[in-house]
HTML snippet that shows the backbone in 3Dmol.js (N, CA, C, O; Angstrom):
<script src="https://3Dmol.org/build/3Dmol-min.js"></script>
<div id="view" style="width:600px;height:400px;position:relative"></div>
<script>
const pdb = `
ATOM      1  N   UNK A   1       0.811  -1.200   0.000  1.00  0.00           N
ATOM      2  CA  UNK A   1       0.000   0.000   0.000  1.00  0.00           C
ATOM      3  C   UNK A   1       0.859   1.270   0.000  1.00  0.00           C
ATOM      4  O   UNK A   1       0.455   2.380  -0.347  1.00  0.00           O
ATOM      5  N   UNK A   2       2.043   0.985   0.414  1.00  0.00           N
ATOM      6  CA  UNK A   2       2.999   2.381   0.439  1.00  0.00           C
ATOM      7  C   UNK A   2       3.143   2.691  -1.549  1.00  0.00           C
ATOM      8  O   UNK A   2       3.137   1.934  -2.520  1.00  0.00           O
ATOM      9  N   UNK A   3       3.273   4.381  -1.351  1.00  0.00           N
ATOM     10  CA  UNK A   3       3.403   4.950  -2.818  1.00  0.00           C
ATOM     11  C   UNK A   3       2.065   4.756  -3.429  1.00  0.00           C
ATOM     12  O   UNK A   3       1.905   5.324  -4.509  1.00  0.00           O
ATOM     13  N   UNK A   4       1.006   4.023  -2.925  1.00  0.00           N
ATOM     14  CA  UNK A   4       0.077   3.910  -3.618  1.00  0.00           C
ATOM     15  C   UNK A   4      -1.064   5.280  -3.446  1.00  0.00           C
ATOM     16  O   UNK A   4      -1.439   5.469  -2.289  1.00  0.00           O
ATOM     17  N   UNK A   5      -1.501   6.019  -4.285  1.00  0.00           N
ATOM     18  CA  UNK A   5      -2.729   7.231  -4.369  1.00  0.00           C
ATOM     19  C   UNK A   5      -3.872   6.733  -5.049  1.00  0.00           C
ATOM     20  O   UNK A   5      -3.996   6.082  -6.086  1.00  0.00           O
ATOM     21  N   UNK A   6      -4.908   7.321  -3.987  1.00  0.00           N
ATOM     22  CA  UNK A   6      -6.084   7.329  -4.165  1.00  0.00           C
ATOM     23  C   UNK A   6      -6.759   7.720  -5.143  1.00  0.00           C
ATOM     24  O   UNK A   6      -7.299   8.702  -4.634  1.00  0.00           O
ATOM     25  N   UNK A   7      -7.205   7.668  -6.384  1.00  0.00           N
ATOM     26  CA  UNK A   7      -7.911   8.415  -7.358  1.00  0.00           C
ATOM     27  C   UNK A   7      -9.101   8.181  -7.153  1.00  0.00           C
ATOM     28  O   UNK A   7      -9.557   7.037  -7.143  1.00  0.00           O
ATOM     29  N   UNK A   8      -9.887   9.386  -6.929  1.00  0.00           N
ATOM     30  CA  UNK A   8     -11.568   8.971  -6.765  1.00  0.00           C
ATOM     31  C   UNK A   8     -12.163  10.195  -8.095  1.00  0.00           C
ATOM     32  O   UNK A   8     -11.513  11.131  -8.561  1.00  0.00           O
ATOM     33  N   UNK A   9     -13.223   9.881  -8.358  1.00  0.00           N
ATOM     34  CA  UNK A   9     -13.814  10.775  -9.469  1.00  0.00           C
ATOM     35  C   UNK A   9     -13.877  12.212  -9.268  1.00  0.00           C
ATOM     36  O   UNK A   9     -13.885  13.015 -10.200  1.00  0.00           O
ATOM     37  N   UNK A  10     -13.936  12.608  -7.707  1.00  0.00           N
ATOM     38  CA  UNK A  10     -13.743  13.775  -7.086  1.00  0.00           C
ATOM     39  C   UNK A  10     -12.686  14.309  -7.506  1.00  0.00           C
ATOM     40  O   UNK A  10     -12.815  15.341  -8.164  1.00  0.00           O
ATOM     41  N   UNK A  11     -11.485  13.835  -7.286  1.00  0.00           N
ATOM     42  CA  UNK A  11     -10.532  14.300  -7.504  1.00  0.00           C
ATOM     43  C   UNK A  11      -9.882  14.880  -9.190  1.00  0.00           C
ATOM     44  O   UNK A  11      -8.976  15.613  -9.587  1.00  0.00           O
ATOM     45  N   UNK A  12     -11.040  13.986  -9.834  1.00  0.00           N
ATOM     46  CA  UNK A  12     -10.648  14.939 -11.247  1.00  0.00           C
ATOM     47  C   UNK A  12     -11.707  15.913 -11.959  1.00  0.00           C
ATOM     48  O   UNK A  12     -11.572  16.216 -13.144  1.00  0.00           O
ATOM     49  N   UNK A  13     -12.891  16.442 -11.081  1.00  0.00           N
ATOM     50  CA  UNK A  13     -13.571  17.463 -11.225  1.00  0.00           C
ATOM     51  C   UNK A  13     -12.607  18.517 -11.525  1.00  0.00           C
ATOM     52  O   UNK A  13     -11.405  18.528 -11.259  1.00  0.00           O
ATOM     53  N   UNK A  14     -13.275  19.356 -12.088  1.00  0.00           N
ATOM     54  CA  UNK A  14     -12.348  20.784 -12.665  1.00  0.00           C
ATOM     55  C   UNK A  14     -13.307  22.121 -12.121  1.00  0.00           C
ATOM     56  O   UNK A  14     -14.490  21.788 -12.190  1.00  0.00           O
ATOM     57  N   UNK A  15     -13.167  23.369 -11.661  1.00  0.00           N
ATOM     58  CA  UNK A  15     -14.034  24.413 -11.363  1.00  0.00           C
ATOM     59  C   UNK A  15     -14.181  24.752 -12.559  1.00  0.00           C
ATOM     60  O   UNK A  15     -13.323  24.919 -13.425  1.00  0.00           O
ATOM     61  N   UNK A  16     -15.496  24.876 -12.615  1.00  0.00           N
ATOM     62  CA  UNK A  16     -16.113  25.705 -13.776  1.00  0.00           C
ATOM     63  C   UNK A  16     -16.445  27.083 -13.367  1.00  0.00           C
ATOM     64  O   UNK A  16     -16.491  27.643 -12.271  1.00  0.00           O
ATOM     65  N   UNK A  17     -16.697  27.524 -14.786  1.00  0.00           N
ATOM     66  CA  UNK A  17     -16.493  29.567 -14.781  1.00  0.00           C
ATOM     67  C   UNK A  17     -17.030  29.992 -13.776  1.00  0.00           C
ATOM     68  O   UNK A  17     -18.169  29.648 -13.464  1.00  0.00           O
ATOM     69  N   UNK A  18     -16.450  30.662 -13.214  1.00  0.00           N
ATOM     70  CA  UNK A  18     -16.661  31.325 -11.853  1.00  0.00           C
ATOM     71  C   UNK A  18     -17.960  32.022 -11.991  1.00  0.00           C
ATOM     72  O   UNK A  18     -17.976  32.931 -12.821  1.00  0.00           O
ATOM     73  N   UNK A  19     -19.250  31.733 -11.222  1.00  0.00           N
ATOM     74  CA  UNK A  19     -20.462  32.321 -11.033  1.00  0.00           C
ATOM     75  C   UNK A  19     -20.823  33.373 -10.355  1.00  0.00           C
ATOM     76  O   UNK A  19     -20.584  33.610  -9.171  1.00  0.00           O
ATOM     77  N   UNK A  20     -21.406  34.008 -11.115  1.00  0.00           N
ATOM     78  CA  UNK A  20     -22.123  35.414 -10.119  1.00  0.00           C
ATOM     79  C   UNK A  20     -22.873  35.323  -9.490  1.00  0.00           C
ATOM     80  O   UNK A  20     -23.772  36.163  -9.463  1.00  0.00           O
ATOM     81  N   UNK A  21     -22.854  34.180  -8.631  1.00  0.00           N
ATOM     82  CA  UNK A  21     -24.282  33.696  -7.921  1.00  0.00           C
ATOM     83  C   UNK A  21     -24.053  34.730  -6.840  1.00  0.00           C
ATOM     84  O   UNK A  21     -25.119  35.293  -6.592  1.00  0.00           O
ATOM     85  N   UNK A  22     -22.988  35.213  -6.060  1.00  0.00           N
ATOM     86  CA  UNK A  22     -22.819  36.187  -4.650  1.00  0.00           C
ATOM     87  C   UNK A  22     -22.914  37.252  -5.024  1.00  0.00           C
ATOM     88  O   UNK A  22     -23.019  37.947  -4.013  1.00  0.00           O
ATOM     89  N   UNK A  23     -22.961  38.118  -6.252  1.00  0.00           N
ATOM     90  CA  UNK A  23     -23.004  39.118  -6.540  1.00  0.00           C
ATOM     91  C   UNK A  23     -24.574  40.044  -5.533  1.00  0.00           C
ATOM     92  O   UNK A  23     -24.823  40.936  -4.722  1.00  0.00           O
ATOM     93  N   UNK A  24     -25.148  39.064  -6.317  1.00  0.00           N
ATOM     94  CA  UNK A  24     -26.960  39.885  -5.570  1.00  0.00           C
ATOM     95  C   UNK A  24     -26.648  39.587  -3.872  1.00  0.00           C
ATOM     96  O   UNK A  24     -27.107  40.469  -3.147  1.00  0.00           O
ATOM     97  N   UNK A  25     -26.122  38.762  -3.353  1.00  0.00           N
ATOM     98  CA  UNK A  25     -26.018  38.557  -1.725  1.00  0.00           C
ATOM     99  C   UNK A  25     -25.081  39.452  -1.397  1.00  0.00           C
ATOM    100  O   UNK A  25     -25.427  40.246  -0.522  1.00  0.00           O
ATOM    101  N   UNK A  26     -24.105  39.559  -1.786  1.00  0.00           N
ATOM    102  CA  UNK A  26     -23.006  40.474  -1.162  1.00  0.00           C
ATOM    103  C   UNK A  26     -23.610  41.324  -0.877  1.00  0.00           C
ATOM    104  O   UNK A  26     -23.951  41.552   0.284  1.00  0.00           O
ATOM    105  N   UNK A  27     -24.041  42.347  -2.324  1.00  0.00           N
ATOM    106  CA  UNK A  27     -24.588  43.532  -2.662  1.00  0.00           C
ATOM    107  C   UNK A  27     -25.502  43.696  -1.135  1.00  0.00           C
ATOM    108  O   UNK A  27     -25.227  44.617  -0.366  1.00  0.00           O
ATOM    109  N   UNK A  28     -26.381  42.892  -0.882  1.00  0.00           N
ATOM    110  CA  UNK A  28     -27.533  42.789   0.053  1.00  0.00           C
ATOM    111  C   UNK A  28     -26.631  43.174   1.615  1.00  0.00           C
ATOM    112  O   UNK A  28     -26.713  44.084   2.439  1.00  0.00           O
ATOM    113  N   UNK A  29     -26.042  42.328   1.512  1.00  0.00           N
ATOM    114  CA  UNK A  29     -25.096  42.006   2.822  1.00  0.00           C
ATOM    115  C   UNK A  29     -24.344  43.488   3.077  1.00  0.00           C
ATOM    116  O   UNK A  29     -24.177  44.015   4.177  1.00  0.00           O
ATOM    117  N   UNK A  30     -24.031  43.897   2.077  1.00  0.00           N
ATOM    118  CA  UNK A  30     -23.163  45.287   2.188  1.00  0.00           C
ATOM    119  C   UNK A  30     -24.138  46.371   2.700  1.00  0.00           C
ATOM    120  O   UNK A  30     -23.909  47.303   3.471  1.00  0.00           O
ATOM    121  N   UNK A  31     -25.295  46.012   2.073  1.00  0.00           N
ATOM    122  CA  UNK A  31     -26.676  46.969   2.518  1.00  0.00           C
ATOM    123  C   UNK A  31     -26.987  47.309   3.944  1.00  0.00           C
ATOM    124  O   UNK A  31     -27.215  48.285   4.659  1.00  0.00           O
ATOM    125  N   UNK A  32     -26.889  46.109   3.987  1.00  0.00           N
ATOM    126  CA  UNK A  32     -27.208  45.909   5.608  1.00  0.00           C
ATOM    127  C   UNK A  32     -25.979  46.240   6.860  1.00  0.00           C
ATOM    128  O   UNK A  32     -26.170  46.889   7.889  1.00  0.00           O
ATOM    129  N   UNK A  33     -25.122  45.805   6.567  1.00  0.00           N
ATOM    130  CA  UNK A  33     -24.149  46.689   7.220  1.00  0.00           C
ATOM    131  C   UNK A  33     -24.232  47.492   7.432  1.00  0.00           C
ATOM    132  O   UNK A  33     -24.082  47.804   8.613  1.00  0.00           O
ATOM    133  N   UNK A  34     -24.497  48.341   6.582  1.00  0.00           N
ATOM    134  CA  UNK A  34     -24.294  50.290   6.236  1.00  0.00           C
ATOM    135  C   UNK A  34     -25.605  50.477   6.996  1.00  0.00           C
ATOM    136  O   UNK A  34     -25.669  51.564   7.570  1.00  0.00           O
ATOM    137  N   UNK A  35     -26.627  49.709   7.133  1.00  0.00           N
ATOM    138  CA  UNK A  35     -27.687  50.357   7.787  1.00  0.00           C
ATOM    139  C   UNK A  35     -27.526  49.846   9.341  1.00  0.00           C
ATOM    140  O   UNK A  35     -27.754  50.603  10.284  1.00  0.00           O
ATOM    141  N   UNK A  36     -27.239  48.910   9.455  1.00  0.00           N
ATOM    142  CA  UNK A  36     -26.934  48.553  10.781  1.00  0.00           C
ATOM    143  C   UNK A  36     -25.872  49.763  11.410  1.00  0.00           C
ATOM    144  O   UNK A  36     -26.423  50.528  12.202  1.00  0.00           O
ATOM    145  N   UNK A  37     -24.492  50.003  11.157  1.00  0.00           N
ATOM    146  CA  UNK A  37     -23.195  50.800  11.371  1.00  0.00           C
ATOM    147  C   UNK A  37     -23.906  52.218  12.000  1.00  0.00           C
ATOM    148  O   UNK A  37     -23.544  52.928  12.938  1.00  0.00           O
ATOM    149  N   UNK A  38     -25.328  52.346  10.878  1.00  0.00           N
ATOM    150  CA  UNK A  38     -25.988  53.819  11.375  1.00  0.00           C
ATOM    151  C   UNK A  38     -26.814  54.109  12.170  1.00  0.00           C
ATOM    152  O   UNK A  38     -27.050  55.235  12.607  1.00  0.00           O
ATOM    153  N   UNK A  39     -27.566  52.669  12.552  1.00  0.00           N
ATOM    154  CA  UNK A  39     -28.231  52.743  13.848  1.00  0.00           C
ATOM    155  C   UNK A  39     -27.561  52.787  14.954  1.00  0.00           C
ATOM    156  O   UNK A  39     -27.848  53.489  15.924  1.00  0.00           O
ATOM    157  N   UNK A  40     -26.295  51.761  14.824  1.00  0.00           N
ATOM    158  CA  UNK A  40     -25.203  51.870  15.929  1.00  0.00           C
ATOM    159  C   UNK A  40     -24.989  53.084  16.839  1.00  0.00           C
ATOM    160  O   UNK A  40     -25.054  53.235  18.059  1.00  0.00           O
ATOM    161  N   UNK A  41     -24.603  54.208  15.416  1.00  0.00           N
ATOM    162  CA  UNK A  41     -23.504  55.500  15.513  1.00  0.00           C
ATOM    163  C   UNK A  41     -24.753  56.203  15.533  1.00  0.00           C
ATOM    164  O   UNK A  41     -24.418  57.380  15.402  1.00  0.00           O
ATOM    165  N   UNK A  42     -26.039  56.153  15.625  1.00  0.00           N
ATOM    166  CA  UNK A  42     -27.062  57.322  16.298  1.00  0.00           C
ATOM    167  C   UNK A  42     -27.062  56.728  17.711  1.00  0.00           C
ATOM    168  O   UNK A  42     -26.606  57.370  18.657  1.00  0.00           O
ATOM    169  N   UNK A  43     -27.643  55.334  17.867  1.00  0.00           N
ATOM    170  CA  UNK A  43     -27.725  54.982  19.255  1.00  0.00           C
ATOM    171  C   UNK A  43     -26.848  55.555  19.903  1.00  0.00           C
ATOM    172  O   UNK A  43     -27.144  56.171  20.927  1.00  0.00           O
ATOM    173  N   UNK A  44     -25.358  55.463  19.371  1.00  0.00           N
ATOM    174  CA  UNK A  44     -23.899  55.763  20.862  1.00  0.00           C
ATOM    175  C   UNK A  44     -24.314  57.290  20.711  1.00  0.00           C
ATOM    176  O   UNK A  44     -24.216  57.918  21.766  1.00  0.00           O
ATOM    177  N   UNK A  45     -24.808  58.100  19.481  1.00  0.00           N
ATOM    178  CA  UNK A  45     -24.779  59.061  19.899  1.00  0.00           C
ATOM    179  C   UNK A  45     -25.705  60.041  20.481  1.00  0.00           C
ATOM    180  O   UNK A  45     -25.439  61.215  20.738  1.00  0.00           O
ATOM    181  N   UNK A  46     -26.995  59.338  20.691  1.00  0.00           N
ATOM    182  CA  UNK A  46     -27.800  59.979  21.750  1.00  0.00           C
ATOM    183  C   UNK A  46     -27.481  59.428  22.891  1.00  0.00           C
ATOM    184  O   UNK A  46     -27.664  60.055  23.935  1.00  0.00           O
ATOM    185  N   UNK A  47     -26.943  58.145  22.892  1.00  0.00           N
ATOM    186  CA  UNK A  47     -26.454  57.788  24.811  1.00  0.00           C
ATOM    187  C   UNK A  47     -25.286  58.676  25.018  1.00  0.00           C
ATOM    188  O   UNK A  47     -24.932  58.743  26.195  1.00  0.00           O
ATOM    189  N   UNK A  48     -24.745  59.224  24.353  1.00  0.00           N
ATOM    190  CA  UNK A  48     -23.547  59.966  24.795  1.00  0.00           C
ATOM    191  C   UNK A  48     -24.374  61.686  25.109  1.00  0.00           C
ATOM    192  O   UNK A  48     -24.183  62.392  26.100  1.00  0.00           O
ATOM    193  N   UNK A  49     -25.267  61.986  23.947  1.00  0.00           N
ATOM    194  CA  UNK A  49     -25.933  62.773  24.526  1.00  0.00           C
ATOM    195  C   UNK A  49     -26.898  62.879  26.103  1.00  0.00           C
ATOM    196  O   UNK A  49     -26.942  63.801  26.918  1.00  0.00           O
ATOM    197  N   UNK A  50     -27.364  61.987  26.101  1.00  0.00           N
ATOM    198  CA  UNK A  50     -28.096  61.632  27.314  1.00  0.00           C
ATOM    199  C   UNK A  50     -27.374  61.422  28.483  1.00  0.00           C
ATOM    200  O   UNK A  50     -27.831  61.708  29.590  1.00  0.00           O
ATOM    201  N   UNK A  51     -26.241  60.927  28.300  1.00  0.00           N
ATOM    202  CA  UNK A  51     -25.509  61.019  29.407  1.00  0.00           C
ATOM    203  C   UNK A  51     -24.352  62.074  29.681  1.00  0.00           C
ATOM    204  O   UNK A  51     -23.497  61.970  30.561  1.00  0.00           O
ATOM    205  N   UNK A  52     -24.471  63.000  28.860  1.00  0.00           N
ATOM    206  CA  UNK A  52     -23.726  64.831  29.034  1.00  0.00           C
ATOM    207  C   UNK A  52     -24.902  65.396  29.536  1.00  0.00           C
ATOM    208  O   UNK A  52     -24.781  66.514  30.037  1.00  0.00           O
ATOM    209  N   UNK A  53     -26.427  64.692  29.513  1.00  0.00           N
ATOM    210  CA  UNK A  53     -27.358  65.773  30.095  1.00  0.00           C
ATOM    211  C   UNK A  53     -27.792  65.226  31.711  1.00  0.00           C
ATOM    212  O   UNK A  53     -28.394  65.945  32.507  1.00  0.00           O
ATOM    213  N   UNK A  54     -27.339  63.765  32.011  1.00  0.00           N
ATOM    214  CA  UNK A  54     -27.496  63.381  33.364  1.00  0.00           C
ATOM    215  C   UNK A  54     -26.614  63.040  33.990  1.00  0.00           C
ATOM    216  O   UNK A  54     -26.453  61.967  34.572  1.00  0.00           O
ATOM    217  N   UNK A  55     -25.773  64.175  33.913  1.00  0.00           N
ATOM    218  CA  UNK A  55     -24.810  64.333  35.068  1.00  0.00           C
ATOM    219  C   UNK A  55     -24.888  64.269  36.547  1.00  0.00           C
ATOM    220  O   UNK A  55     -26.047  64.490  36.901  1.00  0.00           O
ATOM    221  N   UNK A  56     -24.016  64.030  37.632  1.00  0.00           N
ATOM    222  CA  UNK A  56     -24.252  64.050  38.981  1.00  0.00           C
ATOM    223  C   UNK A  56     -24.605  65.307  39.744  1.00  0.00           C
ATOM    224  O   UNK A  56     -25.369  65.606  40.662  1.00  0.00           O
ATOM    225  N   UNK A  57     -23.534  66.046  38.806  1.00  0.00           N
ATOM    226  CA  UNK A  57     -23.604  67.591  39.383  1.00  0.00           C
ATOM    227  C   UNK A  57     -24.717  68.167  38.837  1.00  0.00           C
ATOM    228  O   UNK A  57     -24.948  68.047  37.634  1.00  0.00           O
ATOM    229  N   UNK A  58     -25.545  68.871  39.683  1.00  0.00           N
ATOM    230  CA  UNK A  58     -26.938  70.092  39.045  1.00  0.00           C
ATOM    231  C   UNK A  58     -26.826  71.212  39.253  1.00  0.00           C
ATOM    232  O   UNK A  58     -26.671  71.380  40.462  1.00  0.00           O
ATOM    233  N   UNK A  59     -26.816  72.474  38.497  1.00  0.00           N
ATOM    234  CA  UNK A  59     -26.564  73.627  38.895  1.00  0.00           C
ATOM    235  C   UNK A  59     -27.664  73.999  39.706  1.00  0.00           C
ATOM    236  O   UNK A  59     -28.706  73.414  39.411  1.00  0.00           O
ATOM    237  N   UNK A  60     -27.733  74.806  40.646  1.00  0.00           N
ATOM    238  CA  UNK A  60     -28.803  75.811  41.434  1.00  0.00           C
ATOM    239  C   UNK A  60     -29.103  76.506  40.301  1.00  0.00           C
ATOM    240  O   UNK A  60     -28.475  76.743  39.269  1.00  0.00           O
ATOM    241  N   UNK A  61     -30.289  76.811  40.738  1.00  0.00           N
ATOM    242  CA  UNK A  61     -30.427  78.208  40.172  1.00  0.00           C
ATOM    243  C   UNK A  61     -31.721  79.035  41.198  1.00  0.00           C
ATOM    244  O   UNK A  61     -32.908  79.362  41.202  1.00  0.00           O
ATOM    245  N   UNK A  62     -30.507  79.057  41.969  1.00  0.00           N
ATOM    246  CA  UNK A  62     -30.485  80.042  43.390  1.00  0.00           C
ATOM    247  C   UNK A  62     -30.351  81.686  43.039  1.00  0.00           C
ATOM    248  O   UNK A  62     -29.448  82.027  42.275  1.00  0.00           O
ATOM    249  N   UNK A  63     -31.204  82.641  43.571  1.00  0.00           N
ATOM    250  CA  UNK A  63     -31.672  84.121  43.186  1.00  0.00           C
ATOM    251  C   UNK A  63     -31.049  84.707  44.896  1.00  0.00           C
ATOM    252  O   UNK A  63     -31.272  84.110  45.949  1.00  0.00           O
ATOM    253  N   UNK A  64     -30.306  85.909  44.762  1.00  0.00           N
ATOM    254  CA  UNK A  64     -30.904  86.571  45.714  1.00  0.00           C
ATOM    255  C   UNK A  64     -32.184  86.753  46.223  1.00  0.00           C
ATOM    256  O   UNK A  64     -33.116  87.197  45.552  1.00  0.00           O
ATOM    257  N   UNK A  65     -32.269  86.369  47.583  1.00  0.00           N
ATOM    258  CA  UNK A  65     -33.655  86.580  48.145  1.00  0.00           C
ATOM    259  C   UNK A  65     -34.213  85.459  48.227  1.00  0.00           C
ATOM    260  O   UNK A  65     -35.336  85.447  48.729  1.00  0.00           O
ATOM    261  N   UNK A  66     -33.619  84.186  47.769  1.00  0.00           N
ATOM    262  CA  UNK A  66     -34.365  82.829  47.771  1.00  0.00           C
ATOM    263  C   UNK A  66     -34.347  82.278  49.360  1.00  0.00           C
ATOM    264  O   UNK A  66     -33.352  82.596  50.010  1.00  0.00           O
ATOM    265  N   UNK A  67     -35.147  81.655  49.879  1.00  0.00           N
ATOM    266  CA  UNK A  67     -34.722  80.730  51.191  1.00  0.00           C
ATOM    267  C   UNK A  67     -34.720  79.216  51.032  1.00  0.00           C
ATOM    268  O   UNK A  67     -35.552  78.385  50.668  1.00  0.00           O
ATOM    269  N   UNK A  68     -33.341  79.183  51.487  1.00  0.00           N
ATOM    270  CA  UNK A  68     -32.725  77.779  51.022  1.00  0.00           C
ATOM    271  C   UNK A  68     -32.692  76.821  52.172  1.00  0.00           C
ATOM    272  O   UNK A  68     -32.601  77.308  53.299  1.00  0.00           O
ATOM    273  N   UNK A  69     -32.752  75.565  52.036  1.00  0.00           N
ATOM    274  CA  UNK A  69     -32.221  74.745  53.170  1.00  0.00           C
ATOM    275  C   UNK A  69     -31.085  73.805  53.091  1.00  0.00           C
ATOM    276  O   UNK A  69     -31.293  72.675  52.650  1.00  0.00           O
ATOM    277  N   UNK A  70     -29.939  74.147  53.462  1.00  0.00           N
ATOM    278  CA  UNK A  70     -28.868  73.288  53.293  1.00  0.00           C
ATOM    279  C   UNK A  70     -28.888  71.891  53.629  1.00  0.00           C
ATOM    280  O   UNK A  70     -29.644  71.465  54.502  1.00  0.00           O
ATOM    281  N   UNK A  71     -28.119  71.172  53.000  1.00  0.00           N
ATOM    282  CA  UNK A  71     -28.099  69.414  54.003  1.00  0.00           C
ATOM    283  C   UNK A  71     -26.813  69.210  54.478  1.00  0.00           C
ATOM    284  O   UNK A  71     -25.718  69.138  53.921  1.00  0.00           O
ATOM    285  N   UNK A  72     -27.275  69.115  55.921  1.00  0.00           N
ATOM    286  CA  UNK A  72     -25.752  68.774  56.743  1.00  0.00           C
ATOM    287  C   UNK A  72     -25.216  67.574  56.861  1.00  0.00           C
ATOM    288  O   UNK A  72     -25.793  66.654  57.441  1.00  0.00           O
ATOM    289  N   UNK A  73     -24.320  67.496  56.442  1.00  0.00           N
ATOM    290  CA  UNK A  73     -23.391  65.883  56.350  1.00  0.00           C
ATOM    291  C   UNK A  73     -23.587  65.355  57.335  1.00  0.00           C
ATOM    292  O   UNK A  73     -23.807  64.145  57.279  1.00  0.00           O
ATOM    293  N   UNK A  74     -23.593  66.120  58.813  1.00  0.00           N
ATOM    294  CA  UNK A  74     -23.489  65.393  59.956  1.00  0.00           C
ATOM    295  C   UNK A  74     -24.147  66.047  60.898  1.00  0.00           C
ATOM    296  O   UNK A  74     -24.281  67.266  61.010  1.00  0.00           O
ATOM    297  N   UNK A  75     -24.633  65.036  61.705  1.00  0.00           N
ATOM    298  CA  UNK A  75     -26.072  65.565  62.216  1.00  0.00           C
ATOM    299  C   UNK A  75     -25.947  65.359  63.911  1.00  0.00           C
ATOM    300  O   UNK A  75     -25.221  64.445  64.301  1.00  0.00           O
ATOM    301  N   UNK A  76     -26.722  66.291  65.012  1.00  0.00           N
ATOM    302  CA  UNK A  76     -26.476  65.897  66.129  1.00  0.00           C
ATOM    303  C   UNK A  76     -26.607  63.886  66.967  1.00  0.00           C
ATOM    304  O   UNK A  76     -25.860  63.168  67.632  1.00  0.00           O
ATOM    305  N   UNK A  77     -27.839  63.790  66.441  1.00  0.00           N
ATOM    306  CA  UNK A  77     -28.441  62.415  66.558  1.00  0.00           C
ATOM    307  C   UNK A  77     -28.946  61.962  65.432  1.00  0.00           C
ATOM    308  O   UNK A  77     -28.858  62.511  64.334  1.00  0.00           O
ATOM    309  N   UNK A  78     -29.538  60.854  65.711  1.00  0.00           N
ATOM    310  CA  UNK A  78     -30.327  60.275  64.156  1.00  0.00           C
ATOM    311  C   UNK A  78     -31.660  60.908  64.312  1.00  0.00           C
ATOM    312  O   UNK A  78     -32.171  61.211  63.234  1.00  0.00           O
ATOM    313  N   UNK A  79     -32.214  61.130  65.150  1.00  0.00           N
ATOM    314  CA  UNK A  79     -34.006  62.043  64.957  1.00  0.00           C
ATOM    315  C   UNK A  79     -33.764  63.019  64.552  1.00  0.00           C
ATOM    316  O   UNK A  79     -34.802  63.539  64.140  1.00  0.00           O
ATOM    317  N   UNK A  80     -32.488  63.958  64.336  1.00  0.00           N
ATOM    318  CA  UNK A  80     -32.494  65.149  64.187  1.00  0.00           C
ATOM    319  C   UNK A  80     -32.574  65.317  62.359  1.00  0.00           C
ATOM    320  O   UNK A  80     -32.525  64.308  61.654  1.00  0.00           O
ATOM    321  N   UNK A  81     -32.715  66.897  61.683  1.00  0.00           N
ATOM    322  CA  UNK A  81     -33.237  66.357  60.403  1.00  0.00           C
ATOM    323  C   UNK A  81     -31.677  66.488  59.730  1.00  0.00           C
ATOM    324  O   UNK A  81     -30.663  66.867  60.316  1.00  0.00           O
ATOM    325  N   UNK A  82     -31.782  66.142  58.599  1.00  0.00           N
ATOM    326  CA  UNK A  82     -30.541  66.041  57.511  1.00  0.00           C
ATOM    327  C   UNK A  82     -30.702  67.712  57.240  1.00  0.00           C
ATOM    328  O   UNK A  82     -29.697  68.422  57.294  1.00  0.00           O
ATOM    329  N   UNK A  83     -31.984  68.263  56.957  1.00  0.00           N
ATOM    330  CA  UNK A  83     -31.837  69.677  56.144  1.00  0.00           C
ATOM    331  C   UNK A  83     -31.730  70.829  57.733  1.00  0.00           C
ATOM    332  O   UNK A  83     -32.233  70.663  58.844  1.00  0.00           O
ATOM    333  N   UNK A  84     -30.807  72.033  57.161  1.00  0.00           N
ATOM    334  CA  UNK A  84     -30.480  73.257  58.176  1.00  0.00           C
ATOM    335  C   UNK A  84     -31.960  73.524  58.060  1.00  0.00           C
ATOM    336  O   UNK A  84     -32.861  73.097  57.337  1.00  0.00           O
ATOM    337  N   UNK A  85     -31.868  74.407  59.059  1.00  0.00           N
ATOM    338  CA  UNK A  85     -32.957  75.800  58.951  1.00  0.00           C
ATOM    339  C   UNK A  85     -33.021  76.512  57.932  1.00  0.00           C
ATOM    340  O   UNK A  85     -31.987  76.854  57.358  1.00  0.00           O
ATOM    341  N   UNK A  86     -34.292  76.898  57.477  1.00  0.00           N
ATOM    342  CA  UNK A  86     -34.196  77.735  56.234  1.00  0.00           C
ATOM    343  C   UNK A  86     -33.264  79.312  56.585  1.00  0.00           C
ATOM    344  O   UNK A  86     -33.145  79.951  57.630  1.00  0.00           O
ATOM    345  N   UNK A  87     -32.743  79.528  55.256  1.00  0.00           N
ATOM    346  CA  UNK A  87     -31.637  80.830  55.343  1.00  0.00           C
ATOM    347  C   UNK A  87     -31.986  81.290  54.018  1.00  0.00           C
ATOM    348  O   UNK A  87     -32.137  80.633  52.988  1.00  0.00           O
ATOM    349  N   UNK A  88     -32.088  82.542  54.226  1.00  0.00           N
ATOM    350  CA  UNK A  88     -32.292  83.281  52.879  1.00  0.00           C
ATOM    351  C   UNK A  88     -30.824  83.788  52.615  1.00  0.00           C
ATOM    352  O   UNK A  88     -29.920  83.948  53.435  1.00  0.00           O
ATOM    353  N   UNK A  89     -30.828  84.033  51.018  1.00  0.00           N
ATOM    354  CA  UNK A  89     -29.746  84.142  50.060  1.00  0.00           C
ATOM    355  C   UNK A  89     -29.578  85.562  50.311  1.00  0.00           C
ATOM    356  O   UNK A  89     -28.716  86.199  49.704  1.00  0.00           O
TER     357      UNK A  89
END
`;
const viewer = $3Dmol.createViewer("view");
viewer.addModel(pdb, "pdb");
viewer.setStyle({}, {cartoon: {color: "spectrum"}});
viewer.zoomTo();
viewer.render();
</script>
């Protein structure tokens, strides 16, 4: 069996002329990409918007003359409240 090769009918098939059968799928496939890529790149870019607008920090928008109540970090006891006495601006 040594030196000996296999010839099966497979093996002497030949490719025939190359078909445009992927042409219409590609085309499709490429379609879809490009529309997918753009839902992507709106999605990231309203979450990127949305999250420049819900930030931790909030500005006041504190007036002369307003009465405010501060919150104190630290408090005499626990019954006592988190917010100061009201204080005007």
């Amino acid at each position: 069996m040594l030196g000996r090769e296999l010839h099966l009918p497979l093996d002497r098939l030949r490719p025939t002329a190359v078909q445009n059968t992927l042409t219409p799928v590609k085309a499709s496939v490429t379609q879809r990409q490009k529309q997918m890529k753009q839902w992507f790149d709106m999605k990231q870019w309203f979450d990127k918007k949305k999250s420049q607008k819900k930030s931790l920090v909030r500005i006041p928008d504190i007036i002369v003359a307003d009465w405010v109540r501060a919150r104190r970090p630290h408090r005499e006891n626990k019954m006592a409240s988190i917010w100061s006495s009201p204080q005007q601006v």
